[in-house]
C-alpha positions, -999 to +999 in steps of 0.1 A: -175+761+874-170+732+858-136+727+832-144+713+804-124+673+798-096+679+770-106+643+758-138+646+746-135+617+724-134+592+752-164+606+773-182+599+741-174+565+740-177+560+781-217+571+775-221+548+747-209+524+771-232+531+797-262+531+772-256+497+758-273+475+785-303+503+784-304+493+743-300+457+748-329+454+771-354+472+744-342+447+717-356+418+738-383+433+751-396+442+714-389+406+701-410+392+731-437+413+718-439+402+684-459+370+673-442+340+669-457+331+639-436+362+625-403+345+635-405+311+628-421+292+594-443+263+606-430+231+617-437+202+595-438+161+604-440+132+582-460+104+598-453+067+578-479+042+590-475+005+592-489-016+565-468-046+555-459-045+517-487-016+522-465+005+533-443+007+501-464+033+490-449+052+513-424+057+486-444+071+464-459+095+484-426+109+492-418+112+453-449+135+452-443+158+480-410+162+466-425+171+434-450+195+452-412+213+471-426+195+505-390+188+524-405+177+563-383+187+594-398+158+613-402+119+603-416+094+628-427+060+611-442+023+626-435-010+613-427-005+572-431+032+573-407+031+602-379+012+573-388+039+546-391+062+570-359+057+587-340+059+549-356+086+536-343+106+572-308+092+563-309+114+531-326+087+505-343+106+482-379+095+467-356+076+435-331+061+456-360+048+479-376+035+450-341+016+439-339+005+473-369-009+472-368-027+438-331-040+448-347-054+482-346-093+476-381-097+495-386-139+484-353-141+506-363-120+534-393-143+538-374-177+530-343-169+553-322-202+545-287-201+545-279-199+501-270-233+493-234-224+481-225-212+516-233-246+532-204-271+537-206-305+514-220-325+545-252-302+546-258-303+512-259-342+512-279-336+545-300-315+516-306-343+499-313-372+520-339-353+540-354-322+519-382-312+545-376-278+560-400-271+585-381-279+620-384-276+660-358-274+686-352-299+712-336-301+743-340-317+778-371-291+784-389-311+755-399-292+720-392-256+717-413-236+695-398-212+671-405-173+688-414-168+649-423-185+621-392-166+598-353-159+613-350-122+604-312-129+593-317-122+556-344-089+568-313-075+587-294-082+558-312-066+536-319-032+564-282-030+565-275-031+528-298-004+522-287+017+549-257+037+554-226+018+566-220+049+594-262+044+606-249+041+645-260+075+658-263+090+696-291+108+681-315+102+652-320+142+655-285+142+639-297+123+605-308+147+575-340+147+585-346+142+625-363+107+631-382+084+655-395+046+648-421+031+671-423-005+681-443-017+711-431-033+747-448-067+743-445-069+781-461-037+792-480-026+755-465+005+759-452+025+726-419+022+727-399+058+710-369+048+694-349+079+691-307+069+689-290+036+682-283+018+647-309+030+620-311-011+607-316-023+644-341+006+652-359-007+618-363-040+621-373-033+659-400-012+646-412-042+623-414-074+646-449-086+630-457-109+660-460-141+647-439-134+618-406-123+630-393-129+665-397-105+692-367-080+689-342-076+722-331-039+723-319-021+754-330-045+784-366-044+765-388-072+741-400-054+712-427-058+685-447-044+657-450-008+665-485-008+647-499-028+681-496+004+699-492+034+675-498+028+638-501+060+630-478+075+654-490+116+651-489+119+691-451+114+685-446+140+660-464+167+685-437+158+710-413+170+688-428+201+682-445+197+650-469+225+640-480+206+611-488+172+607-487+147+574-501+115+579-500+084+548-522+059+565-520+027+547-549+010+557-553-032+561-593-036+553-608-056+578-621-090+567-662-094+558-680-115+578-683-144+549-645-140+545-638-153+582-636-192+581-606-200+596-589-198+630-562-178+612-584-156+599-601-153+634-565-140+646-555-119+614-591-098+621-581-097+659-551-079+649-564-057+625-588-047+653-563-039+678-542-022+655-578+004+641-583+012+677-549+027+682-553+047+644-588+061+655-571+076+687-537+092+667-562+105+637-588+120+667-553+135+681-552+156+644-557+190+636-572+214+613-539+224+596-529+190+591-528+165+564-546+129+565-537+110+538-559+073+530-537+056+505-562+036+479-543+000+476-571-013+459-574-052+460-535-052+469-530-072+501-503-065+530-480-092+519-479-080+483-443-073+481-438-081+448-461-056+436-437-027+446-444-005+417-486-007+417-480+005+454-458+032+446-478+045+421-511+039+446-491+062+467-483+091+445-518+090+432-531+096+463-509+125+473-516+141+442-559+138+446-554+162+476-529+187+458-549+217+475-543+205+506-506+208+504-506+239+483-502+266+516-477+241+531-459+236+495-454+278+494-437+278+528-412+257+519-372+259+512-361+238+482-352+201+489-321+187+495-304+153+503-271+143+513-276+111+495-263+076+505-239+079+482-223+110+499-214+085+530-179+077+528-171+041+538-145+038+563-117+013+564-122-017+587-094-027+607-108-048+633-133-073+638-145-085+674-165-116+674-190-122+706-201-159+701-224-173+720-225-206+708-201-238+711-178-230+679-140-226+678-137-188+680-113-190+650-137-212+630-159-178+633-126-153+625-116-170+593-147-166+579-147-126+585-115-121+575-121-110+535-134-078+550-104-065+570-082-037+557-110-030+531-136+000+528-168-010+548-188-027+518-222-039+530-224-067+506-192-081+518-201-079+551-231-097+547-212-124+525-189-131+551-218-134+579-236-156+557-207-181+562-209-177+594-249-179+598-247-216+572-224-232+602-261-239+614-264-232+655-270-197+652-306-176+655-289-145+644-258-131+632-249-094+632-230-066+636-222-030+644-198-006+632-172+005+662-146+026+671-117+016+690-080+036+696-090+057+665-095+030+646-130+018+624-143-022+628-170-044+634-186-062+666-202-095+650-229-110+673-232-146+665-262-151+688-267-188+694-300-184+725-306-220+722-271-238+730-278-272+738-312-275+718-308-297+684-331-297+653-363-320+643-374-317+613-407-339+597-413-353+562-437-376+543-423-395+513-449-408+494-441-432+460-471-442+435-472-456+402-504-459+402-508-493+391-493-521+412-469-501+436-475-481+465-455-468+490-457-448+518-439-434+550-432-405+575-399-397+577-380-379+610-348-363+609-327-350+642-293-333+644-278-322+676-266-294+685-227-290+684-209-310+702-175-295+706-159-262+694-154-275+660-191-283+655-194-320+658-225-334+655-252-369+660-273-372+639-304-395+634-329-403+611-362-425+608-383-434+587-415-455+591-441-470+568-442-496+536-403-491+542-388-488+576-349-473+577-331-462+609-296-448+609-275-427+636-242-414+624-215-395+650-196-367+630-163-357+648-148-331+630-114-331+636-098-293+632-111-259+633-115-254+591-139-285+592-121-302+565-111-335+581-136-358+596-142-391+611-178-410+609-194-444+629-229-448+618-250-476+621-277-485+595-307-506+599-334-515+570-367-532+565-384-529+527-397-550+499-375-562+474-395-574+442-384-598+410-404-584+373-403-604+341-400-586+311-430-571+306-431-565+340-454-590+355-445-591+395-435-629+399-420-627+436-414-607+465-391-606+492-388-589+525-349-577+530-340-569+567-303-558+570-281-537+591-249-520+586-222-504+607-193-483+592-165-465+601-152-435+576-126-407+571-122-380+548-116-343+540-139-317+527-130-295+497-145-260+511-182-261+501-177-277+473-162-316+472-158-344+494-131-375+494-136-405+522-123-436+523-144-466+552-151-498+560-183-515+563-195-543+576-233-559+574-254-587+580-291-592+566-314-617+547-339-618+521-364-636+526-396-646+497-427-634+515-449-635+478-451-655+448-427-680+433-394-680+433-356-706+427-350-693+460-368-684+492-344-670+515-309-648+509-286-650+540-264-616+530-236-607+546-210-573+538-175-571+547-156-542+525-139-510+521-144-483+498-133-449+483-155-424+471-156-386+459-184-363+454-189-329+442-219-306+445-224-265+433-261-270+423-280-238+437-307-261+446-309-297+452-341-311+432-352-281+410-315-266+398-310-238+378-271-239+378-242-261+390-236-295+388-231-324+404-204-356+406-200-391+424-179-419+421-175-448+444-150-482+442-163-507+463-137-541+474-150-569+488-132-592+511-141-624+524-116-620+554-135-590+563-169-613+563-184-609+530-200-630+512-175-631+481-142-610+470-155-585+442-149-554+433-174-524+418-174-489+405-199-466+396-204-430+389-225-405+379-229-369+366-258-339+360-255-306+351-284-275+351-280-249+326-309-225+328-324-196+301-348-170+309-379-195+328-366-228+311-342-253+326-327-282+312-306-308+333-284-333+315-275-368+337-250-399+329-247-428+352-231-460+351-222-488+373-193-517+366-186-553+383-150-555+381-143-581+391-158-616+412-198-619+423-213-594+441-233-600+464-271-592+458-276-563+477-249-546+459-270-550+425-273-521+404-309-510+393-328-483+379-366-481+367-389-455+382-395-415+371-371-400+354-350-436+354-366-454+327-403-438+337-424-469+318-412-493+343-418-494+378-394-483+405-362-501+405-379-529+379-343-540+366-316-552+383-283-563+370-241-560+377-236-538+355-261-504+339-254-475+320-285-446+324-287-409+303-310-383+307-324-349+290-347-330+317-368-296+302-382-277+332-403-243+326-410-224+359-448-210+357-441-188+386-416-158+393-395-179+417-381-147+428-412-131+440-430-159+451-429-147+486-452-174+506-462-192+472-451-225+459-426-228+430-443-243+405-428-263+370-439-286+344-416-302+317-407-335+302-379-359+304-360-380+271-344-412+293-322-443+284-305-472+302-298-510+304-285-536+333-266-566+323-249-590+339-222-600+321-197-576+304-199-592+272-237-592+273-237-549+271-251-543+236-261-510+223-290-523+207-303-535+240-305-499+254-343-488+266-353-457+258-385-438+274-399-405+285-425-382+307-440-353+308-448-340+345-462-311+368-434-306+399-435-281+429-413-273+456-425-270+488-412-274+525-418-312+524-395-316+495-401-318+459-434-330+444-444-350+412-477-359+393-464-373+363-469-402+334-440-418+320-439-440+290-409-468+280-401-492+250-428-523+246-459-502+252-446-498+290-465-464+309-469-455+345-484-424+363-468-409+394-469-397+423-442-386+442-441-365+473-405-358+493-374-377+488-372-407+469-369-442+491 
C-alpha cells in the first residue's frame, strides 16, 4: 500500500518537468510539417543593369516602386546600376538619389584636370605657354600609353561625396538594404562578386568602362566593367536567396549596319555584342514570378549624362506600363523605410596617414591635409584638401579610406604615383593666318620630367618646329618643402621672321633673327596665386635682311641684363575666363659691363580682368610698355598688332619703345560648358581695341591712338584655344584669322 506524498504540489511540477522535452519535440515536428510558403513572405531582389548615363534611369525606377510600397531585401547592380545601386542600399531614398544625381558634376568626372586654382603659379604659366592637353608618359622603356583615356580622380571624388563618410563595411549585408556590385577579372573574364569593402571603391570597381577608365586594382585582382561578364547580374540575386527577381535592363541598341564606318564604331559594336550575350544568358536564367523590366531611352545615347531628368522619367514610365505586374508583389509588402544619408553621423578625424608612393617630401603631402584634422568627416573638405595634393602633378590617383586606430577615427590617403620615373609629353599645333600676306605654321612639343627630388624639382623642355623654330630647357630646383622659393637656369634658342610695314602696311623688308639666351633666376611663389623673381640674362643673336629693302641688312644683337618681375594669376581658365584676373610687371636694366649692347632701362605691365553674367563674358585688358631710360636694343622693342591687339593690322605690324594697348572683349558661350561632357566649348563675341608705339616720350599723343575691332567664333579644345575671326582697324585696315593653339 502505497502512502500518499504530503507535497503534492511538487510532484506536479516534477511531471511537468518530465513532459516538457515530450512537448518540445511535437512543436518542431508540426512546424516541419507546415509549408514554408506559410512562414516566410517571398524574398525580393533588385537587379540594376549597366548602361552608362543609361543607367540613371535606374533612379526613376526606384521612385516608382517606392510609389507602388515595393521596399527590395536584395540589391545587386553592374557598372552604373552597381553606383545607384550601391546608394540606394546605403539608405538613399528615390529623391535623395535623384539630388545625388543632379549634384553629380559629370563634365568634371569626364575632364578630370586638376581646377586651375589648385595648381601652383608655375603651372599656370606652364598653362599658358603650352595649352595642349593630351599627354604620354615617358621613361627609359620608351612611351607609355595611358591604361585609360580619363584618370578616375574626380569619379572617386564624386562616389565619395555622394556616399556616406562611414561606407567601409566588413559586409555589404550590413547596409539598409543588403548589396553586391559586379565587375569582371580582366585576367580570367570571370564575374567578380563584390560583397564587403568601401561602398565608393566597390562602385567605381564595378564601373571600369575598359577604355574609358583604367582597370581598377582591388584585393590582389584587375578589375573592369562588370557588364563584360554580368550586365544583368540575376544569377547573383539567386545566390542570395531571392525568391523574386526585378530586373531594369537598360539596353545600349546595337549599331545598324549603315551606321558602322569607323574602326571605333567596329569596337563600340564588339562590345555591345559581348556584353548581349551575357544579358540573354541572366534573362534565360528568369522565372515566371519575376519582373523584366526594358527601360525605353528613346534616341538617348549611353553617354547622355546631362540628360539626367529625361532618363529618370524614361525610367518611371517604364515601371509604371507594367503596374500589374508588381501589383501581387506590391500587396506583400511592409511599408518603406530609409535611414537616410543624413542619419550618418560624421565622426571626428584625428589622424591622417599618408602612404606616398611617389618622390615628394612627405610633409609637402601633410600640409596640404591638414584643414581636415580635428574636424567632423566632411566629404567636400576631404576632397579639397586631395585636390591639392592630386595638382602637385606625379600622381595617377589620390585617395582615401576612413580608419580606426587606438579608438580613434582618421584617414589613410593613398597618393598613388605607379609611374615614378616616367615624365610627360604633351603635342600641339599652333597655327597663325591672316589670311592675306602672313602665314605661319608649327608643331609644338612640350616635356616635363618627372620629379626630381622630394620637393618636386623638375626639367623641362619645349620645341617648337615650323615657319618659327624655338627650343628652350629650363631646370627648376625648388628649394624647401612649401615650394615657395626657387632657382631657374634655362637656356633659350630662336629662329623666326622679323618683318618692317609702312603705314598702310605694305611689307618693305624681312629679316631672319637667330638668337639664343641663357638665364639664371630666383624667386618665391605666393601660394597659387603670385610670383616675384629677380635674374640675369645674357644673349647673343643677329638679324639678318633675307627680303626686300632695307638702311640695314644685318643686326649683330647682343643681351647683357638683370631684371625684376611680378605676376599674378586667379583666372579659372587661361584663354576663355569667366573669373579672376590677371597681373605682370617687369623692369628690365641693361648693362654694357654685363655684355649688352647699350645701358637702358624698360618697364612694362599689364592687366585683364573676366567678369561673367549668366552665358556672357566680358574681359577688360590694359598694357603698356616704357623706355626709361638709354637705347634699347632692338630685340627688346615693344610691339602689338594681330587679333585682339589692334586686329586690322597684321601680327606684331608696329614696333616702337614705348605702347600703351586697351581692350573690351564680349564672349557668349553657345554651349552649356557644364554639361558638355565630350563636346567642345563653343563662343562667339566681339572685341573694341586701342593702342599706339612711339619712340620718343614726347612723341605719345592721344590723338595718335588706333582704334579697331572684331567679331569672332572661338572653341576650346585639347590643342588649345581656337579662332576664325575678322578684325577691322583705323584707315580701312581688315584682316581675317585663323588661329589654332598658343600664340607664337
Amino acid at each position: 500500500m502505497q502512502t500518499a506524498s504530503p507535497f503534492p504540489a511538487l510532484r506536479l511540477i516534477r511531471q511537468v518537468f518530465l513532459l516538457l522535452p515530450i512537448f518540445a519535440w511535437a512543436m518542431a515536428a508540426t512546424a516541419q510539417e507546415a509549408p514554408e510558403a506559410e512562414t516566410r513572405r517571398p524574398k525580393v531582389a533588385l537587379v540594376l543593369s549597366g548602361g552608362g548615363a543609361l543607367g540613371l534611369a535606374h533612379v526613376g525606377a526606384i521612385q516608382e516602386l517606392e510609389a507602388m510600397g515595393i521596399r527590395p531585401d536584395i540589391v545587386v547592380g553592374t557598372s552604373m546600376g552597381a553606383v545607384i545601386g550601391g546608394l540606394y542600399a546605403a539608405g538613399l531614398s528615390g529623391a535623395e538619389l535623384e539630388t545625388a544625381v543632379e549634384g553629380t558634376n559629370w563634365h568634371g568626372v569626364f575632364n578630370p584636370a586638376p581646377q586651375r586654382d589648385k595648381l601652383t603659379f608655375r603651372q599656370k604659366q606652364q598653362q599658358v605657354d603650352f595649352p595642349g592637353t593630351a599627354s604620354l608618359g615617358v621613361s627609359g622603356a620608351g612611351l607609355l600609353l595611358p591604361t585609360g583615356a580619363i584618370s578616375d580622380q574626380a569619379l572617386m571624388k564624386e562616389l565619395r561625396r555622394v556616399s556616406p563618410a562611414r561606407m567601409a563595411v566588413d559586409d555589404f549585408d550590413g547596409l539598409t538594404i543588403p548589396f553586391r556590385a559586379v565587375a569582371t577579372d580582366i585576367a580570367t573574364g570571370d564575374a567578380v562578386v563584390i560583397r564587403s569593402g568601401e561602398l565608393p571603391m566597390a562602385m567605381r570597381a564595378s564601373m571600369s568602362v575598359p577604355g574609358v577608365f583604367p582597370a581598377f586594382s582591388l584585393e590582389d585582382r584587375l578589375l573592369v566593367d562588370g557588364g563584360l561578364s554580368a550586365n544583368i547580374p540575376v544569377s547573383i540575386a539567386r545566390e542570395m536567396g531571392a525568391d523574386i527577381v526585378i530586373a531594369i535592363w537598360t539596353p545600349n541598341d546595337l549599331l545598324q549596319k549603315d551606321q558602322i564606318g569607323s574602326v571605333v564604331d567596329v569596337l563600340a559594336q564588339t562590345v555591345s555584342l559581348l556584353i548581349l550575350t551575357n544579358e540573354r544568358a541572366e534573362i534565360a536564367s528568369m522565372q515566371p514570378q519575376d519582373v523584366l523590366v526594358r527601360v525605353d531611352t528613346g534616341s538617348i545615347g549611353a553617354a547622355a549624362f546631362t540628360r539626367s531628368d529625361d532618363l529618370i522619367a524614361a525610367g518611371r514610365a517604364s515601371i509604371r506600363a507594367q503596374a500589374e505586374a508588381f501589383a501581387p508583389i506590391a500587396s506583400a509588402r511592409e511599408p518603406v523605410s530609409y535611414a537616410g544619408i543624413g542619419d550618418v553621423e560624421a565622426p571626428v578625424l584625428s589622424f591622417v596617414r599618408i602612404e606616398n608612393t611617389s618622390r615628394l617630401n612627405q610633409s609637402l603631402l601633410e600640409t596640404r591635409m591638414a584643414t581636415v584634422l580635428g574636424k567632423p568627416a566632411d566629404t567636400d573638405a576631404i576632397n579639397e584638401a586631395l585636390d591639392r595634393i592630386y595638382a602637385l602633378g606625379p600622381f595617377e590617383r589620390v585617395d582615401y579610406t576612413m580608419a580606426e586606430q587606438d579608438g580613434l577615427t582618421g584617414l589613410v590617403v593613398r597618393a598613388e604615383d605607379s609611374r615614378r620615373n616616367a615624365g610627360r609629353l604633351r603635342l600641339g599645333m599652333i597655327v597663325e593666318n591672316d589670311f592675306n600676306t602672313e602665314s605661319d605654321v608649327a608643331v609644338s612639343v612640350d616635356y616635363r620630367s618627372a620629379a626630381l627630388d622630394a620637393y618636386g624639382s623638375e626639367i623641362r623642355a619645349i620645341a617648337t618646329i615650323g615657319d618659327i623654330n624655338e627650343f628652350g630647357l629650363e631646370y627648376f630646383r625648388l628649394l624647401e618643402p612649401e615650394q615657395s622659393w626657387f632657382a631657374v637656369a634655362r637656356v633659350e634658342l630662336e629662329n623666326r621672321p622679323v618683318n618692317v610695314y609702312t603705314n598702310r602696311g605694305f611689307k618693305t623688308a624681312g629679316y631672319d633673327l637667330t638668337y639664343g639666351l641663357l638665364g639664371f633666376d630666383a624667386g618665391r611663389q605666393f601660394g597659387n596665386i603670385a610670383e616675384v623673381r629677380v635674374g640675369t640674362e645674357f644673349g647673343t643673336g643677329r638679324a639678318k635682311l633675307n627680303e626686300g629693302a632695307a638702311d640695314i641688312n644685318k643686326v649683330d644683337i647682343d643681351s647683357g641684363r638683370v631684371f625684376i618681375s611680378a605676376g599674378l594669376d586667379t583666372l579659372n581658365n587661361p584663354f576663355f575666363p569667366q573669373t579672376g584676373m590677371t597681373a605682370k610687371a617687369r623692369w628690365t636694366h641693361g648693362l654694357e659691363s654685363l655684355g649688352d649692347n647699350a645701358d637702358y632701362q624698360t618697364f612694362s605691365a599689364s592687366g585683364l580682368h573676366a567678369y561673367t553674367f549668366g552665358r556672357n563674358t566680358l574681359l577688360t585688358s590694359v598694357s603698356g610698355g616704357l623706355r626709361l631710360s638709354g637705347a634699347p636694343p632692338i630685340d627688346t622693342l615693344y610691339r602689338i598688332g594681330g587679333l585682339f591687339s589692334l586686329s586690322g593690322y597684321r601680327l606684331d605690324e608696329l614696333s616702337g619703345e614705348n605702347f600703351v594697348a586697351g581692350r573690351l572683349i564680349y564672349r557668349r558661350s553657345l554651349t552649356n560648358t557644364e554639361g558638355a561632357l565630350f563636346g567642345v566649348p563653343l563662343f562667339v563675341g566681339g572685341s573694341l581695341e586701342a593702342g599706339e608705339v612711339w619712340s620718343e616720350p614726347d612723341d605719345f599723343s592721344l590723338d595718335e591712338v588706333r582704334f579697331g575691332g572684331s567679331v569672332y567664333v572661338g572653341a576650346n579644345t585639347a590643342l588649345g584655344p581656337i579662332y576664325l575671326a575678322f578684325g577691322r582697324s583705323e584707315g580701312g585696315r581688315q584682316s581675317a584669322y585663323l588661329v589654332i593653339g598658343r600664340s607664337f
